[in-house]
VOKEZA-369175 format. One line per 10 residues: number of its first residue (from 0); their letters; for each residue x, y, z of N, C-alpha, C. Coordinates in Angstrom, 2 decimals. Layout:
<nodes>
NUM) a) X,Y,Z,X,Y,Z,X,Y,Z | ...
</nodes>
This chain:
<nodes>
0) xxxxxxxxxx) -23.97,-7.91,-22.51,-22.93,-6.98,-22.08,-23.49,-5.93,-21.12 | -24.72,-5.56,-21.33,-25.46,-4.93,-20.57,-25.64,-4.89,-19.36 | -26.01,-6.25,-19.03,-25.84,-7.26,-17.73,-24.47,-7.31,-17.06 | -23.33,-7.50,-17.73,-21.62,-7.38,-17.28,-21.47,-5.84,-16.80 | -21.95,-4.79,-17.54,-21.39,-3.77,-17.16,-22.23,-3.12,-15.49 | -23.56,-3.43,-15.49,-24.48,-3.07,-14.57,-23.80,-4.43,-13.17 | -23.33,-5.04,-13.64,-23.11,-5.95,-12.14,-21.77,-5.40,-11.95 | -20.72,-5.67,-12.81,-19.32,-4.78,-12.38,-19.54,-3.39,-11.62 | -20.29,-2.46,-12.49,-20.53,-1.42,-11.34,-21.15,-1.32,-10.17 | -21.95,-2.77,-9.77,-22.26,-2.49,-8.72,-21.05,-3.15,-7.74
10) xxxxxxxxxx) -20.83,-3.99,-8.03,-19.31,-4.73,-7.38,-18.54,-3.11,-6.71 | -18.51,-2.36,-7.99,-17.82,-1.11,-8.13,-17.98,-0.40,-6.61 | -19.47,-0.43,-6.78,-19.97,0.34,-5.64,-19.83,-0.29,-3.81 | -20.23,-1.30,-3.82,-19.99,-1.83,-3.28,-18.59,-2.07,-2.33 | -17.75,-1.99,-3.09,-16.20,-1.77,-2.72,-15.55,-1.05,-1.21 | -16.43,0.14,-2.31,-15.88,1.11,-0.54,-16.79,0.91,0.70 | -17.73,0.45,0.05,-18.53,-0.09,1.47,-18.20,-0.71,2.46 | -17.73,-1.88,1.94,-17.03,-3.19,2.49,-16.23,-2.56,3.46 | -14.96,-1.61,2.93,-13.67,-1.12,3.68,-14.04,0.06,4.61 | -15.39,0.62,4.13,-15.73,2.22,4.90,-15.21,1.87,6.48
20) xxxxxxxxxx) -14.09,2.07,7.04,-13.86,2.33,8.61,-13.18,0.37,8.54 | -12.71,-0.16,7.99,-12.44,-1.21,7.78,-13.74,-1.96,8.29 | -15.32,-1.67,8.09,-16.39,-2.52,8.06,-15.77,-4.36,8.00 | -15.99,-4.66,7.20,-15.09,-5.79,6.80,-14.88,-6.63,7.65 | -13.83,-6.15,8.85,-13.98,-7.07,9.11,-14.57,-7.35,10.86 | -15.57,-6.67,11.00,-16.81,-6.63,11.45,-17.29,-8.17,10.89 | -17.20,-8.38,9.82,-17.93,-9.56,9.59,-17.00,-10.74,9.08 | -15.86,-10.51,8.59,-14.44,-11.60,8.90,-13.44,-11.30,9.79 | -13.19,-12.09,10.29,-11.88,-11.49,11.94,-10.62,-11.41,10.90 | -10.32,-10.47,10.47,-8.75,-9.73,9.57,-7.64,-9.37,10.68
30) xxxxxxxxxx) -6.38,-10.01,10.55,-5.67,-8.80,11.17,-5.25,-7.74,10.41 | -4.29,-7.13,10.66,-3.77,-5.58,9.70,-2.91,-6.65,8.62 | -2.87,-7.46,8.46,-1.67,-7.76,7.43,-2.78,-8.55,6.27 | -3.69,-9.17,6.95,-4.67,-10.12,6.24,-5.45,-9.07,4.91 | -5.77,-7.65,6.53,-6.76,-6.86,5.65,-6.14,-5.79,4.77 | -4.67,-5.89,4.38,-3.81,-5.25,3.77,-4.21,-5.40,2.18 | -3.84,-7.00,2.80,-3.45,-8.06,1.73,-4.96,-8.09,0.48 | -5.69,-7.99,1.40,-7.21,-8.25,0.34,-7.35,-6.79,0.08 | -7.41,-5.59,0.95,-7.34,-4.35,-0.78,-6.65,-4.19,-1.12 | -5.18,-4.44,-1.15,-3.99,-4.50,-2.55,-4.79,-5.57,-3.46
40) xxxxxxxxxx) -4.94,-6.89,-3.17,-5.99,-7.63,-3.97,-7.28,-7.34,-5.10 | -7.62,-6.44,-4.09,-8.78,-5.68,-4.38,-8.71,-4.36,-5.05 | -7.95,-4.28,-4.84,-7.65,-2.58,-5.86,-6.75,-2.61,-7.18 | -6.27,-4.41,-7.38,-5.54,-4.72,-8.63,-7.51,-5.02,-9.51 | -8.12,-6.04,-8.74,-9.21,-6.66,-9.58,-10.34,-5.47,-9.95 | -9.98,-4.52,-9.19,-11.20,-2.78,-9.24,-10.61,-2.35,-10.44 | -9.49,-2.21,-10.72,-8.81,-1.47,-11.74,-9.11,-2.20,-12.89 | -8.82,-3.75,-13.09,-9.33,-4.24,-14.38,-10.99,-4.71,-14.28 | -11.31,-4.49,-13.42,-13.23,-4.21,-13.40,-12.96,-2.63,-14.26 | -12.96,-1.84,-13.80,-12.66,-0.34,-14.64,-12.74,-0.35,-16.00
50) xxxxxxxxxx) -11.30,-1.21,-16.17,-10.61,-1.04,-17.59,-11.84,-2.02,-18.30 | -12.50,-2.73,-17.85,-13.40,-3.56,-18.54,-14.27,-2.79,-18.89 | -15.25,-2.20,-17.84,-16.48,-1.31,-18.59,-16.05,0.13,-19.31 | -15.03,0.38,-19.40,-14.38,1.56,-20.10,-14.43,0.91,-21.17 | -14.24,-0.17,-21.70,-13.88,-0.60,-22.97,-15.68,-1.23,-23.54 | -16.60,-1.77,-22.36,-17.41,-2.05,-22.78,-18.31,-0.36,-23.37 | -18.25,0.43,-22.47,-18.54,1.36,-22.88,-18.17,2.61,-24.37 | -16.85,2.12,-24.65,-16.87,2.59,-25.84,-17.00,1.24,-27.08 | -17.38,0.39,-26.78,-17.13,-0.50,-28.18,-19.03,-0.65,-27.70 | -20.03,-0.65,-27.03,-21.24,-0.89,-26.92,-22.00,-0.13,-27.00
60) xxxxxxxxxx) -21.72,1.11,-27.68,-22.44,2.67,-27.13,-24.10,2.38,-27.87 | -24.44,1.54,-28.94,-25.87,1.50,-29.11,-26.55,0.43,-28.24 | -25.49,-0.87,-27.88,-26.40,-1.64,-27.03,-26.84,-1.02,-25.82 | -26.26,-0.55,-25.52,-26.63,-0.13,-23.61,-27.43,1.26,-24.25 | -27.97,1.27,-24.91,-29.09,2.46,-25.22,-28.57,3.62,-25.03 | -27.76,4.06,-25.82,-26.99,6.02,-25.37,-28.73,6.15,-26.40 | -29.01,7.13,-25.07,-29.74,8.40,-25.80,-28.91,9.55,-25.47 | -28.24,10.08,-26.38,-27.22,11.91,-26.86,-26.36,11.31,-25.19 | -27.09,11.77,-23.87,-25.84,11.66,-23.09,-25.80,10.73,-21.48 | -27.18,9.73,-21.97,-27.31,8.73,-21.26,-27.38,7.58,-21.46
70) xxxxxxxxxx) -27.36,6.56,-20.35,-26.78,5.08,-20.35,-28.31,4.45,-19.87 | -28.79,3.40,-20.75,-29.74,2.72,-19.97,-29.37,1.41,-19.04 | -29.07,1.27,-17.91,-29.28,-0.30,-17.87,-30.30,-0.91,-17.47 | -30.46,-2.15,-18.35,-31.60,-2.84,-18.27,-31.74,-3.83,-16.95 | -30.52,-3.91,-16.48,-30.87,-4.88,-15.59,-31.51,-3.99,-14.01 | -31.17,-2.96,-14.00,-31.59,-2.54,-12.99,-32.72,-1.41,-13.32 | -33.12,-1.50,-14.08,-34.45,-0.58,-15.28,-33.93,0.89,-14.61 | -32.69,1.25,-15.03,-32.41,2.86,-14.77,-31.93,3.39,-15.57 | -31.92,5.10,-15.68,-31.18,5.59,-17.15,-30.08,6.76,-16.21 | -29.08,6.48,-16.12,-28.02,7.23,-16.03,-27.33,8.16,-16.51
80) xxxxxxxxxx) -26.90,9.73,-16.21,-26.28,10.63,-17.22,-24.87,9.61,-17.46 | -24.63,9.57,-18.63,-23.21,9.63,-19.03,-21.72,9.73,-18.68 | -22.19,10.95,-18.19,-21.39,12.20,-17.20,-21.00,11.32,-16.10 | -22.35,10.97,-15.31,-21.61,10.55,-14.22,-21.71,9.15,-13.90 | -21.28,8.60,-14.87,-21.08,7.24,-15.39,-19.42,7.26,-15.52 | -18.80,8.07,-15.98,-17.33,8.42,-16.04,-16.61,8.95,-14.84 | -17.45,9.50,-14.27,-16.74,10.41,-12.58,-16.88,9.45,-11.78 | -17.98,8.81,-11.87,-18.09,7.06,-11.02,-16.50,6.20,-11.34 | -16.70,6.06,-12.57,-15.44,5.09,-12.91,-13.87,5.86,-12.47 | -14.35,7.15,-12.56,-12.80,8.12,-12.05,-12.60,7.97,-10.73
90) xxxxxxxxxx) -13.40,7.79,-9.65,-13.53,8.29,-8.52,-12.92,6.78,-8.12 | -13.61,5.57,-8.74,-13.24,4.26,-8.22,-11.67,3.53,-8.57 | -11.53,4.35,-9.88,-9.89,4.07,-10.05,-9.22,4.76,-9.08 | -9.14,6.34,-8.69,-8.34,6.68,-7.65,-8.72,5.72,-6.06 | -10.01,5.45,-6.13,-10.06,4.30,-4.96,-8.91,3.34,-4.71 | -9.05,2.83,-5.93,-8.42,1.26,-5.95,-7.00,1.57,-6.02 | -6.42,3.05,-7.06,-5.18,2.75,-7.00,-4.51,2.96,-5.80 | -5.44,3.51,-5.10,-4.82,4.17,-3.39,-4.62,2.78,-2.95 | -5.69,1.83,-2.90,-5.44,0.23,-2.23,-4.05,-0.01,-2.94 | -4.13,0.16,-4.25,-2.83,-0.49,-4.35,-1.42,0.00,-3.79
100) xxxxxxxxxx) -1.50,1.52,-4.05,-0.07,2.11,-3.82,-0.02,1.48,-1.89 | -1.33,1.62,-0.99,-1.00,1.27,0.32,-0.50,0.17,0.32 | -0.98,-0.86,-0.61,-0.48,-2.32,-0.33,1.09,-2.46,-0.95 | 1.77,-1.94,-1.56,2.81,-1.93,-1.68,3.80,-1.50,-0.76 | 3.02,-0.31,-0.10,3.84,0.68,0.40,3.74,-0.48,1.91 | 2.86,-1.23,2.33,2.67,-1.86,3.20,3.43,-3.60,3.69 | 3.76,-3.74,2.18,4.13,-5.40,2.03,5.62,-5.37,1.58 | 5.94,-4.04,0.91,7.45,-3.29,0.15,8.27,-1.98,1.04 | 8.22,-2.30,2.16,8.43,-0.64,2.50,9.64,-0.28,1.83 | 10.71,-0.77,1.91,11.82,-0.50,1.38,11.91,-0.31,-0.13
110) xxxxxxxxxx) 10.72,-0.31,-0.87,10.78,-0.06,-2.20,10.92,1.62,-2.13 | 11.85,2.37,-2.77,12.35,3.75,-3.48,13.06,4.16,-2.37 | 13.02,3.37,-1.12,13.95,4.12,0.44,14.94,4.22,0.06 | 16.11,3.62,-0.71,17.13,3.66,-0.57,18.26,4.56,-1.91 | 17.60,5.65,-2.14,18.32,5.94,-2.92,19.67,6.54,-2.73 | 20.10,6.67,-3.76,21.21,7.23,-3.38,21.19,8.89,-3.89 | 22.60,9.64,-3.37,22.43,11.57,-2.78,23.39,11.54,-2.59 | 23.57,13.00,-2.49,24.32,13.35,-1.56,24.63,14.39,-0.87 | 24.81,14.68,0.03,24.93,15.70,1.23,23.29,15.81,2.05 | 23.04,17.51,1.78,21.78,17.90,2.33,20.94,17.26,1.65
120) xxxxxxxxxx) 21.14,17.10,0.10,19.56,16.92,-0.63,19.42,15.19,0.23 | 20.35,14.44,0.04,19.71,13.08,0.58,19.22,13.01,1.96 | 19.92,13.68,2.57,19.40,14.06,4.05,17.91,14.37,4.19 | 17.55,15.81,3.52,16.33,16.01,3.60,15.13,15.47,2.91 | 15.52,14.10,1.71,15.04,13.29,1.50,14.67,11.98,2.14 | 15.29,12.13,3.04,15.62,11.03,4.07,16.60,9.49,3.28 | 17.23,10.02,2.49,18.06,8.96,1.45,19.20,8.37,2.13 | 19.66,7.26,2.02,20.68,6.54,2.16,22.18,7.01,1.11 | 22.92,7.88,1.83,24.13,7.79,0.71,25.11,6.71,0.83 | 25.96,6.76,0.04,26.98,5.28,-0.53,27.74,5.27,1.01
130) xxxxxxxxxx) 27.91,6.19,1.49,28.86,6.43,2.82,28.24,5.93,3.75 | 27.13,6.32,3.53,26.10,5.11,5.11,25.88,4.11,4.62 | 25.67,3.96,3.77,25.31,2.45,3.01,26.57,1.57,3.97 | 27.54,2.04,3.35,29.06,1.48,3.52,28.96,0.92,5.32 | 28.85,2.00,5.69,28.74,1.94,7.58,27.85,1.05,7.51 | 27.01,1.21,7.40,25.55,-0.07,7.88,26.19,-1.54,7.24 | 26.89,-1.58,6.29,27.28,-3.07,5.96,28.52,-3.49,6.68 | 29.24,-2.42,7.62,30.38,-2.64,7.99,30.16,-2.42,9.77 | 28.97,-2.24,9.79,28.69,-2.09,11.51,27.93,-3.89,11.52 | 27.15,-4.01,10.62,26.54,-5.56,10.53,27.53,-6.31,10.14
140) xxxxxxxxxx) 29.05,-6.41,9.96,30.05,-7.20,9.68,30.29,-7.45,11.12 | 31.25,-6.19,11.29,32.14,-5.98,12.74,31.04,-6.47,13.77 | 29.88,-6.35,13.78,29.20,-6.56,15.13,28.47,-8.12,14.96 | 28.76,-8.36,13.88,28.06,-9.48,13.57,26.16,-9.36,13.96 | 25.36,-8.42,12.77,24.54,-8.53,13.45,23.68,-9.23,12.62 | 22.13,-9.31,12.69,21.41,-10.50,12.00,20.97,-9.88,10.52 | 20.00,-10.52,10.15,20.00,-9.94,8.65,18.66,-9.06,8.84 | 17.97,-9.48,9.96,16.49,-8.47,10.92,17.13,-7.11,11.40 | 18.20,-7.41,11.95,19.22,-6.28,12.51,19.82,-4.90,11.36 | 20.54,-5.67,10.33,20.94,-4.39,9.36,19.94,-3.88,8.74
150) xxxxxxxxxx) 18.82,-4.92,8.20,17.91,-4.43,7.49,17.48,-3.13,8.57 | 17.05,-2.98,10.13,16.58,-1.86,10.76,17.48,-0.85,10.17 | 19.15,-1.00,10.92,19.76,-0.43,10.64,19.90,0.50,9.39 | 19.81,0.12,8.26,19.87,0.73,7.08,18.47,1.23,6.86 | 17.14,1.09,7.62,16.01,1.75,7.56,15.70,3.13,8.60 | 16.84,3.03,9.63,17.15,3.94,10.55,17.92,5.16,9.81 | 18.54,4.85,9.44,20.02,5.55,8.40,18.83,6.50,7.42 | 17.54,5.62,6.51,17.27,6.52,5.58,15.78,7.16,6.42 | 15.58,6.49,7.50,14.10,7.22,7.76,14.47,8.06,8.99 | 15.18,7.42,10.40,16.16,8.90,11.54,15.38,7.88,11.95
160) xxxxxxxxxx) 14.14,6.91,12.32,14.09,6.10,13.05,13.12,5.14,12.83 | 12.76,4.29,13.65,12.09,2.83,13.40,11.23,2.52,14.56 | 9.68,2.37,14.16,9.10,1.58,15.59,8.73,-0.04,15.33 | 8.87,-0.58,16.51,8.33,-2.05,16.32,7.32,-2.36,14.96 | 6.36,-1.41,15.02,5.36,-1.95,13.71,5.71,-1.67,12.39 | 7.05,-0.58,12.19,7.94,-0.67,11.10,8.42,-1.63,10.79 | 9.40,-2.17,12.07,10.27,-3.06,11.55,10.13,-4.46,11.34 | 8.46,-4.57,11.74,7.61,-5.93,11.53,7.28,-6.19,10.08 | 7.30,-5.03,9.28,6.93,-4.59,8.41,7.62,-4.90,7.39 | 9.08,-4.61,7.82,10.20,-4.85,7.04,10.38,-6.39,7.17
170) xxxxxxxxxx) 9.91,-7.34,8.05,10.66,-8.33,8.33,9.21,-9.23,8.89 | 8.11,-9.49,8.13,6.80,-10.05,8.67,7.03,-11.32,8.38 | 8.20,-12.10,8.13,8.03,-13.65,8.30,9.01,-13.81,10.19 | 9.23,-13.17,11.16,9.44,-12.74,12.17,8.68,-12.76,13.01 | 8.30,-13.54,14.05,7.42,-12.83,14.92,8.03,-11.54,15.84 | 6.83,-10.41,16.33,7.36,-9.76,17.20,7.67,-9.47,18.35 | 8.18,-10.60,19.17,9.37,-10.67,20.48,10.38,-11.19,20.09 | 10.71,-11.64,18.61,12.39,-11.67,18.23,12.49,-10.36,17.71 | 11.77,-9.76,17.17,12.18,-8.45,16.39,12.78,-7.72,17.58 | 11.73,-7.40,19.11,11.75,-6.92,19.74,13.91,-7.15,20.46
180) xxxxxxxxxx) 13.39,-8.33,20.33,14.45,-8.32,21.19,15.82,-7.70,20.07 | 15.51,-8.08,18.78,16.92,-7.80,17.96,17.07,-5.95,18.13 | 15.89,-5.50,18.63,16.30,-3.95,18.47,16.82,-3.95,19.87 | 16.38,-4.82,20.91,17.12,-4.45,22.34,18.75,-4.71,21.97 | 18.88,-5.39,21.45,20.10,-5.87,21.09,21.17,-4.51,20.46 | 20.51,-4.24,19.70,20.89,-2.83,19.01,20.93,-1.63,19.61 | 20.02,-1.77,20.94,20.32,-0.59,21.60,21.41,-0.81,22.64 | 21.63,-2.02,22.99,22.61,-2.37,24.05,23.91,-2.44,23.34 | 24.03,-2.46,21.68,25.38,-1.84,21.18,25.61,-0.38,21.00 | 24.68,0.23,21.28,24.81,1.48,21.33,24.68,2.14,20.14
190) xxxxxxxxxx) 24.18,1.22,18.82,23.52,2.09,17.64,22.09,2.75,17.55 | 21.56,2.15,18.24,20.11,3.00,18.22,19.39,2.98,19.71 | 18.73,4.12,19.89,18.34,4.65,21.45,17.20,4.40,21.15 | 16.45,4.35,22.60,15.00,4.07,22.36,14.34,5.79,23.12 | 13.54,5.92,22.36,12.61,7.69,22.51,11.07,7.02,22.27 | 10.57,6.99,23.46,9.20,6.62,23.17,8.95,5.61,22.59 | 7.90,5.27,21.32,7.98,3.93,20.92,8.51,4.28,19.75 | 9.30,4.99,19.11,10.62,5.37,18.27,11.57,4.36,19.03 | 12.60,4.16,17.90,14.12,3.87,18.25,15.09,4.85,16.97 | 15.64,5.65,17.81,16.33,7.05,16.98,17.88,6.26,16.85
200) xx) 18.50,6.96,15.69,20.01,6.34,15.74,20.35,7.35,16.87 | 21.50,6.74,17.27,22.69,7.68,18.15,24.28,8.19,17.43
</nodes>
């Protein structure tokens, strides 16, 4: 067990190395979606690396040699405070859970966007109320628009606007010169203007 906990932490360590400045993929060709994909990956398997030596650590406390408030490991002949044997493991869970919340927030955007409000508070939440909701399903009726199209639309409504690498985002089985073109499309109905590489509603 000794051996499990001293290689997990170095895995541990190791981790942010890999990603420091996206290193990584310096040595595999990643695009942004590839290298998304492996630390959401990676920040689910960090967390139960964690939860593992947390547990090895309290059910092993005489094998791994506690002297009062240190850790021996044998495999790497070192004796570690305790202390910061736990701020290690703290520091690497907020690591990993950051990979995770990005990879959600990256592969899900529309996860918590759409709540519902009303008046100012949803406004300054940037929330979708039942009344725009309503419009966005009834402007994608009447105009007949695509299902790439409302989805912007109703991401315009709760965010004030959308750039190409948003709405790739929202819609990554798409390549982007149909996306492109479905927002030209949208601006030539006159729902959304283009401001820089924004597209603002009108």
């Amino acid at each position: 067990m000794n051996s499990l906990f001293s290689i997990l932490g170095l895995l541990l360590l190791l981790e942010p190395i890999a990603f420091l400045h996206d290193n990584i993929t310096v040595l595999i060709k990643l695009d942004e979606k590839a290298l998304m994909k492996l630390k959401f990956i990676s920040g689910i398997i960090g967390v139960f690396f964690i939860a593992i030596m947390i547990i090895l650590l309290q059910a092993s406390t005489y094998q791994f040699g506690y002297s009062m408030n240190y850790i021996s490991l044998n495999l790497f002949d070192v004796t570690i405070n305790r202390g910061f044997v736990f701020l290690f493991l703290l520091l690497s869970f907020v690591e990993n859970a950051y990979f995770i919340i990005a990879g959600i927030r990256y592969f899900f955007p529309g996860v918590g966007s759409f709540r519902h409000g009303s008046g100012s508070e949803a406004e300054s939440n940037h929330t979708v109320t039942p009344k725009q909701l309503a419009a966005v399903a009834n402007a994608a009726k009447l105009l007949q628009l695509g299902p790439n199209q409302t989805k912007a639309l109703a991401y315009v409504y709760a965010h004030k606007s959308i750039t190409i690498d948003g709405f790739q985002s929202l819609c990554p089985e798409t390549d982007r010169p149909a996306l492109e073109q479905d927002l030209q499309g949208m601006v030539r109905l006159g729902l959304i203007a283009a401001k820089g590489d924004k597209f603002i509603i009108t």
